[in-house]
C-alpha positions as CSV (number, residue, x, y, z in Angstrom):
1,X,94.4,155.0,165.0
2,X,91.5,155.6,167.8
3,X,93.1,158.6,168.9
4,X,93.7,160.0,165.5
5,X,90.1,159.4,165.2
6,X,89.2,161.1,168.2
7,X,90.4,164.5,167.5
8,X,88.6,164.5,164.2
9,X,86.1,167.8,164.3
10,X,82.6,167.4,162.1
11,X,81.0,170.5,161.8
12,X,77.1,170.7,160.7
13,X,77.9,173.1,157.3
14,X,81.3,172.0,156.8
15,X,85.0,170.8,158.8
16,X,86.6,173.0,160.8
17,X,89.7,172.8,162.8
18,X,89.5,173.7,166.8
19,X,92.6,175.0,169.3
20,X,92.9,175.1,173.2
21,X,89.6,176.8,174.6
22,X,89.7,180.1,176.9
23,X,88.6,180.2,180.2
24,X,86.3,182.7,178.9
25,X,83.7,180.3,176.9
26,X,84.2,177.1,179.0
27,X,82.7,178.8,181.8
28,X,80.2,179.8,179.3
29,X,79.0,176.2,178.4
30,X,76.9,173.2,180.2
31,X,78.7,169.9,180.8
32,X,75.8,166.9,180.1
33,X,76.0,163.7,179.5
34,X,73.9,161.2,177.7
35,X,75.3,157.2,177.7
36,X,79.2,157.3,176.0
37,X,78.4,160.5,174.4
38,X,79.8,164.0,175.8
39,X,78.2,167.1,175.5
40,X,79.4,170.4,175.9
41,X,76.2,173.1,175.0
42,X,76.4,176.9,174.9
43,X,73.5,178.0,177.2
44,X,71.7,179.8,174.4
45,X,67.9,179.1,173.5
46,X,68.9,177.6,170.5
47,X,71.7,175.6,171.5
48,X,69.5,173.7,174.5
49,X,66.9,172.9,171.8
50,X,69.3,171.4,169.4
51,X,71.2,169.6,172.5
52,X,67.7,167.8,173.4
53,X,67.5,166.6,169.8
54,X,70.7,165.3,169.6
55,X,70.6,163.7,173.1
56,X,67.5,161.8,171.9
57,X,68.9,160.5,168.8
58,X,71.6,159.1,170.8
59,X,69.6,157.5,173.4
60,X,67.8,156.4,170.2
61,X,71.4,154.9,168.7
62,X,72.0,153.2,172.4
63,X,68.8,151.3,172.5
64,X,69.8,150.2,168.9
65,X,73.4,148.5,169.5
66,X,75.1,151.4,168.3
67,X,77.9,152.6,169.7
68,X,79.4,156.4,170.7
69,X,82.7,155.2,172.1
70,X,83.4,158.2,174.3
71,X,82.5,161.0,171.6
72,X,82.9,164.5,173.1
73,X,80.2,167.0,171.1
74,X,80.3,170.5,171.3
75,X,77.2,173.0,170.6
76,X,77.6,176.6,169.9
77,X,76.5,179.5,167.9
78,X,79.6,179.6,166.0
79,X,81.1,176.1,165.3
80,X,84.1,178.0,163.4
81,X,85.5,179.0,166.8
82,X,89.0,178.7,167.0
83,X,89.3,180.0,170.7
84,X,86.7,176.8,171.8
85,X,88.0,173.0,173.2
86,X,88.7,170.6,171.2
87,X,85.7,168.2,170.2
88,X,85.0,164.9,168.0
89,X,81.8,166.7,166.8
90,X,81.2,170.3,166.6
91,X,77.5,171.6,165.6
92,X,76.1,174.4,165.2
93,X,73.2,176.1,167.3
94,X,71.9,177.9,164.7
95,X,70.6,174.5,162.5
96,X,67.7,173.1,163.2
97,X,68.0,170.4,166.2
98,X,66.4,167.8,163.7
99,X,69.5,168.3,161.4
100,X,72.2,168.3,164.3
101,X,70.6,164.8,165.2
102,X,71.1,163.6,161.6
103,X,74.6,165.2,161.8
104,X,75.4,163.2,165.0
105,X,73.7,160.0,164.1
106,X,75.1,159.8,160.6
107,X,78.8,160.6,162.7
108,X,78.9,157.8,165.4
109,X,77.6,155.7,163.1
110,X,80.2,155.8,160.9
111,X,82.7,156.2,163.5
112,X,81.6,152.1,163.9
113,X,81.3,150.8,160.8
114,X,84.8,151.9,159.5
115,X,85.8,149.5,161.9
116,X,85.2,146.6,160.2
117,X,84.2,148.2,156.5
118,X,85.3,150.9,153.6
119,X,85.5,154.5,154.3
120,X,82.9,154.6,151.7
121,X,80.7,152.0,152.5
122,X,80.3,153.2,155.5
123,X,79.4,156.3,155.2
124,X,76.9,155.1,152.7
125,X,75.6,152.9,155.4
126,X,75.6,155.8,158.0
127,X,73.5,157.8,156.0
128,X,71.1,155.5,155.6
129,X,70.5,154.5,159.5
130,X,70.2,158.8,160.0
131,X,67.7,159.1,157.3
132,X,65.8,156.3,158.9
133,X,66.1,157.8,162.3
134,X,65.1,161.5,161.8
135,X,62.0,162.9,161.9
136,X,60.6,163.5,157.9
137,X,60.8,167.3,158.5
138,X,64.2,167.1,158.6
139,X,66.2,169.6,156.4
140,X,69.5,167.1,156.0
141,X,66.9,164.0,155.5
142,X,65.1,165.8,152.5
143,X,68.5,166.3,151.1
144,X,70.0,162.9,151.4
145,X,66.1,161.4,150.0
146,X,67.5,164.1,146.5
147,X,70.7,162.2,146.4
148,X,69.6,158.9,146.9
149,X,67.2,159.8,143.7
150,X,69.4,161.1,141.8
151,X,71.8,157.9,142.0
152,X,69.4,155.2,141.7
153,X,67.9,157.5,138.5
154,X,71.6,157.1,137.1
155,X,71.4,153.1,137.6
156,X,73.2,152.9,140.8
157,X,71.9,150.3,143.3
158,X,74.2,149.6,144.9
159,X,74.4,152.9,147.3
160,X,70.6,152.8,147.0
161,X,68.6,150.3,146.7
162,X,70.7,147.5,148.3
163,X,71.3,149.3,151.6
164,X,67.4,150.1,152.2
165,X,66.8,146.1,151.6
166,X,69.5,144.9,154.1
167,X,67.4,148.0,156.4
168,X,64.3,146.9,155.9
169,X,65.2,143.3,156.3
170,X,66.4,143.5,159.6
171,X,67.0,147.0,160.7
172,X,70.4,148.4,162.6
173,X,71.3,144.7,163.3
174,X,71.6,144.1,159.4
175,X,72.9,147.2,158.8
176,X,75.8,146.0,161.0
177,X,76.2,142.7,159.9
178,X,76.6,144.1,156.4
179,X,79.5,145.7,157.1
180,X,81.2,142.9,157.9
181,X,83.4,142.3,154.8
182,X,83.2,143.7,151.2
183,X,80.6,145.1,150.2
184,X,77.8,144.1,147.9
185,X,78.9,140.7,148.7
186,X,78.7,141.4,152.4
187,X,75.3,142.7,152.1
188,X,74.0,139.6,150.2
189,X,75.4,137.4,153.1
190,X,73.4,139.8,155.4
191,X,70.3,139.0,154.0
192,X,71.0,135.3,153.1
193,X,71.2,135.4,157.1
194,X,67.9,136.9,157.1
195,X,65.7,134.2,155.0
196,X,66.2,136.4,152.3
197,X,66.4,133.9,149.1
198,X,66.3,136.2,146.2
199,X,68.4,139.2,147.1
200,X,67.9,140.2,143.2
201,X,64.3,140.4,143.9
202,X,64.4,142.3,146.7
203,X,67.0,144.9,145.8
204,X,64.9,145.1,141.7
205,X,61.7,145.7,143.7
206,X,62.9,148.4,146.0
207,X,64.9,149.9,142.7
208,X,61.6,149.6,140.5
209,X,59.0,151.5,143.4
210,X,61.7,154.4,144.2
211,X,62.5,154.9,140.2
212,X,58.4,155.4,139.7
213,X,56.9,156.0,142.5
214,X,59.2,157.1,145.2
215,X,56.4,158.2,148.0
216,X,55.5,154.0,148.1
217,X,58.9,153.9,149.9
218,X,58.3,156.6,152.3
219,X,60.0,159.7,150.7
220,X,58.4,162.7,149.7
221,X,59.1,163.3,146.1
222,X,56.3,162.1,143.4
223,X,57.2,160.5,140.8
224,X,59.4,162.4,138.2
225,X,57.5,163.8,135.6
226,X,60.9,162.6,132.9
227,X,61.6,159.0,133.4
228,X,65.5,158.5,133.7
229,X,66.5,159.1,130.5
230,X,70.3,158.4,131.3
231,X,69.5,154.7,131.7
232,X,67.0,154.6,128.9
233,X,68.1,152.5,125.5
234,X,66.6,151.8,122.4
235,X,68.4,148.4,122.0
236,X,66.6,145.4,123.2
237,X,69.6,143.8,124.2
238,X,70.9,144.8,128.0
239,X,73.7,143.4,129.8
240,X,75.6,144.2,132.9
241,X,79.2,144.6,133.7
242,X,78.3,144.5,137.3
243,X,75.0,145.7,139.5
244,X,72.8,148.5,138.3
245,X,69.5,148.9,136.3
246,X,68.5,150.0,132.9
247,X,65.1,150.4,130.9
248,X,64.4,149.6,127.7
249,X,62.1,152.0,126.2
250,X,58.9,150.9,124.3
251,X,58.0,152.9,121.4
252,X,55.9,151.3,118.3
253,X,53.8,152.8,115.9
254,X,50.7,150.4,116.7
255,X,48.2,150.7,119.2
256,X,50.2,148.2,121.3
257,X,53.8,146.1,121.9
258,X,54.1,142.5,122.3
259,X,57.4,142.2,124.9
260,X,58.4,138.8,124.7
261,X,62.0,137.8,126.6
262,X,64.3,135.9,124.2
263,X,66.8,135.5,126.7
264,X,66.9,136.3,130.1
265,X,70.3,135.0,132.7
266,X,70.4,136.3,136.6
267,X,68.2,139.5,135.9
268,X,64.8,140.8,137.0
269,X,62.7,143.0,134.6
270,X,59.3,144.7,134.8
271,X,57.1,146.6,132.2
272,X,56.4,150.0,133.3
273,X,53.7,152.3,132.1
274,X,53.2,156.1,132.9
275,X,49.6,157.4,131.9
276,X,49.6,160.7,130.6
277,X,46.5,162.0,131.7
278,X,47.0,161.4,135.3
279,X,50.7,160.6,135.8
280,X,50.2,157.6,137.2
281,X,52.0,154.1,137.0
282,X,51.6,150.6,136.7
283,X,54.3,148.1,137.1
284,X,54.4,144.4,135.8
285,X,56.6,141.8,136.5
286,X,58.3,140.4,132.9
287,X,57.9,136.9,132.7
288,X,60.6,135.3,131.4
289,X,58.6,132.3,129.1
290,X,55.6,134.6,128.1
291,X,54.7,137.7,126.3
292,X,53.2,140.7,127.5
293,X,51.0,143.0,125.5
294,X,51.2,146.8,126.1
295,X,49.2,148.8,125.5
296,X,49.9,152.3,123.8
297,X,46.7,154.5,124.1
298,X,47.1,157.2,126.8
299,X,50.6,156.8,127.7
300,X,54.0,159.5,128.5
301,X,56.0,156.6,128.1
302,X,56.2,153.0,128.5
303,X,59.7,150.9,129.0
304,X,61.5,147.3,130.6
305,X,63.3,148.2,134.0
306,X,65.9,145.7,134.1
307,X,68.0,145.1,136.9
308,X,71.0,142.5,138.1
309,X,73.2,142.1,140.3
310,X,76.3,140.1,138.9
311,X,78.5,140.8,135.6
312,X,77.4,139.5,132.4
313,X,73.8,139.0,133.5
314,X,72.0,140.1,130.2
315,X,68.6,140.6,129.0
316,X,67.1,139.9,125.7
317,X,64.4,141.4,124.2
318,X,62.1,140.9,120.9
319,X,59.0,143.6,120.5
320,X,56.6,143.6,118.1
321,X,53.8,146.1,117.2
322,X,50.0,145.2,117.5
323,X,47.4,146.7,115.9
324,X,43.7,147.0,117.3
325,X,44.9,145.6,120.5
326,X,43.2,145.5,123.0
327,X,39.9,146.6,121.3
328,X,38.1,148.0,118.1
329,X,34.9,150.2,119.0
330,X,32.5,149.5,116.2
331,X,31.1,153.0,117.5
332,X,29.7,154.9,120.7
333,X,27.3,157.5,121.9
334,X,27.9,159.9,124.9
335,X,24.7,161.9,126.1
336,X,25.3,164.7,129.1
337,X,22.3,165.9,130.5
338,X,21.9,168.5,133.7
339,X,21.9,165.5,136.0
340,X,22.8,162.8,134.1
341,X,25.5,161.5,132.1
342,X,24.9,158.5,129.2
343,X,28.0,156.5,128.0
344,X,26.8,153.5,125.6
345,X,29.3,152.3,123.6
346,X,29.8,148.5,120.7
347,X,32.9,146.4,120.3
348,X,33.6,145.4,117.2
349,X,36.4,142.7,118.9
350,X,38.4,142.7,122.1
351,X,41.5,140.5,123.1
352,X,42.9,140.0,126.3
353,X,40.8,142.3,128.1
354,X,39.0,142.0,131.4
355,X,36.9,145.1,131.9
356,X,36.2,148.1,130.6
357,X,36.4,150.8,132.9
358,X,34.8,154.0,133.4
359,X,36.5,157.0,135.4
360,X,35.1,160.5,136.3
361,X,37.5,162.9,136.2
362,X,37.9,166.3,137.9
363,X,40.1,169.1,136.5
364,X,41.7,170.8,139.8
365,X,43.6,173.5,137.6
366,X,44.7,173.6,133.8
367,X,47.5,171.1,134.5
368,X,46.2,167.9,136.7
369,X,43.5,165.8,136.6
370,X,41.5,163.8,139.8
371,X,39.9,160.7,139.1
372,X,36.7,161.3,141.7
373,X,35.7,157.7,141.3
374,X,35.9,154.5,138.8
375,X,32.9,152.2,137.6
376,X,34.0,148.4,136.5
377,X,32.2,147.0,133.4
378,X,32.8,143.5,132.6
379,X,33.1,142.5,129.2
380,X,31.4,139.6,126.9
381,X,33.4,136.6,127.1
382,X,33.4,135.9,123.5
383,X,35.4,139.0,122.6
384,X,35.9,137.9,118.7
385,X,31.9,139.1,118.0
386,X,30.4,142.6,118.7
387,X,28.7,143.2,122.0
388,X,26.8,146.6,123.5
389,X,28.0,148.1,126.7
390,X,25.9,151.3,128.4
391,X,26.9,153.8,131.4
392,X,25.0,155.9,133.1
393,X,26.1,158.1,136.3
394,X,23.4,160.3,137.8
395,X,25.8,162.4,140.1
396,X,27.9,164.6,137.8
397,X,28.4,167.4,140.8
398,X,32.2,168.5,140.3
399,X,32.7,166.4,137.3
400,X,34.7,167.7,134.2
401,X,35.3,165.0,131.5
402,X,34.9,160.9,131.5
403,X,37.1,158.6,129.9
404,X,36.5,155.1,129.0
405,X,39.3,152.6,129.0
406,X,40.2,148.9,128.7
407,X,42.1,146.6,131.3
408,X,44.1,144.2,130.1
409,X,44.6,140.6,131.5
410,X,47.8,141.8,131.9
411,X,46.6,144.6,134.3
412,X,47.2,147.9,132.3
413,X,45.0,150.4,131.4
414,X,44.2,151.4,127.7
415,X,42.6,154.3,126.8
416,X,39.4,154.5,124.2
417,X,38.2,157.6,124.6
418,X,37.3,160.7,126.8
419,X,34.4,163.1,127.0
420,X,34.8,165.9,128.4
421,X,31.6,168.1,129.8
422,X,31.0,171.5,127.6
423,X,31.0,174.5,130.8
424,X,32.7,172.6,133.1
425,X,36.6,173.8,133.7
């Protein structure tokens, strides 16, 4: 089996099979060596550079536990060459060097964990450790960010979300640790053995931040501007036949939805909001014995992401609509001088509101709006009688429109009004 491994050939673009080498190109190629891992480099400019990536990525693996057993790597403009020695890893010189590194990595990675793991699982895993070890220009880490997206966006966690918990819970070590066995279940053991109680939370948290706002988790794709409509139901009722997520969309005719959780077993849910002006999000945590009011006003789309981890967890969902929520203006007045701007505005009654807030808004082209800053009004206390509320901003430089909206106790943002600024773009 270890030999049979051995003479396996990866090739940076695809596999390739290699024969006995000529005299001719051995002579042409440098013999270095870098811990358990043996290089053989074509003395081109661009075979050196992508040698001195590759040899720091495996320095790199060494200092983390990970192991090259005796790999032999060859570099060369043309990794297709039949004529050149055989080689456990053959890359190309013509990649980038950051991309042969994620090649490599990713390789004797994997070469490890199908020790004691799944073909599949281990690559998964291998994946995972490159994309955590290359640099964030790297061509093969942008790539394998897409498909990491592009699964979790079809529900899967378990090739997503999961393995970047047992990483971030304890690094290569876990990573390891978690390929011990069968996985998911090995993976929950991992981080049971890491203090990790709640792998469900964990894992729905990690799932919930890269589904809205990927950049939190260090990638480099925004948000998406259409919100995983694959895993998006109309039914309140969700229920698993093993781990994944789904959302529940929200859609009422009423200013706002009451979410309340009729029944809820081994799941974690949140109430997601995407503003349409901006394309922002905010994300709160369902609580499973209270309702949550949401509001409608100014929103691309609002929904429950639910996620669990075992079959039959389920999720159960009544929604009802609510009108005038979470305030009736009795009536306002907006005033834009040269330097001065004059919001005053009357509530006729509010409910479950904290502030109103105030944001000054810049229009960068015809498509996207900047809030330039954000003024915090609190409101009466006694929200069932009318009350007056006045703004005034006295630096208007660069500003296009204002718009007034309501936080909730619940922490969303519901929007009143906006006023935009005649001349200004």
């Amino acid at each position: 089996m270890r030999a049979a491994r051995a003479r396996a050939v990866v090739v940076i673009t695809s596999l390739a099979a290699a024969a006995a080498a000529s005299p001719a190109l051995g002579a042409a190629l440098l013999n270095e060596r870098v811990r358990d891992v043996v290089f053989e480099v074509e003395r081109s400019p661009r075979a050196q550079a992508a040698y001195a990536a590759c040899a720091e990525v495996v320095r790199m693996l060494g200092q983390r536990g990970w192991d090259a057993e005796l790999v032999r790597v060859r570099i060369q403009d043309n990794p297709f060459d039949a004529t050149a020695s055989s080689a456990d890893i053959v890359l190309g010189a013509g990649e980038p060097g950051e991309d042969s590194a994620f090649v490599l990595a990713s390789t004797i990675v994997e070469r490890q964990l199908r020790r004691s793991t799944d073909p599949s699982t281990a690559h998964t895993l291998a994946q995972s450790v490159a994309a955590h070890l290359s640099a964030p220009s790297s061509g093969k880490r942008m790539r394998w960010e897409v498909g990491w997206l592009d699964r979790l966006g079809r529900g899967d966690i378990l090739t997503t979300a999961l393995p970047e918990a047992v990483w971030r819970a304890g690094g290569d070590a876990a990573i390891r640790r978690s390929a011990r066995g069968s996985w998911p279940g090995s993976a929950y053991e991992a981080l049971a053995a890491l203090g990790v109680e709640t792998p469900l939370g964990e894992v729905g948290e990690l799932a919930v931040a890269g589904l809205l706002d990927p950049q939190a988790l260090g990638f480099h794709r925004p948000p998406v501007p259409d919100f995983a409509p694959s895993i998006t139901q109309q039914d309140g009722n969700v229920r698993f036949a093993g781990a994944g997520m789904r959302i529940v969309a929200l859609s009422v005719d009423a200013s706002a939805a009451a979410v309340f959780p009729v029944q809820s077993d081994r799941v974690e849910a949140w109430v997601a909001v995407r503003y349409a002006l901006t394309g922002a999000f905010d994300v709160i945590p369902l609580n499973p014995r209270a309702e949550v009011a949401v509001p409608m006003q100014g929103l691309a789309w609002a929904g429950v992401v639910v996620v669990g981890l075992e079959p039959d967890a389920h999720l159960s969902l009544a929604v009802r609509p609510l009108a005038d929520y979470p305030v009736r203006i009795e009536r306002w007045d907006f005033l834009a001088g040269d330097r001065a701007v004059t919001l005053t505005w009357e509530t006729q009654h509010h409910e479950g509101l904290r502030a109103f807030v105030v944001e000054a808004l810049e229009n960068s082209d015809s498509f996207t709006w900047n809030i330039l800053r954000r003024t915090i009004l609190p409101v009466a206390d006694n929200g069932e009688s009318s009350f007056g509320y006045a703004f005034v901003d006295e630096e208007t430089e660069n500003v296009a429109a204002y718009r007034l909206l309501a936080l909730t106790t619940d922490g969303f943002l519901a929007e009143v009004g906006s006023f935009p600024l005649r001349g200004r773009p």
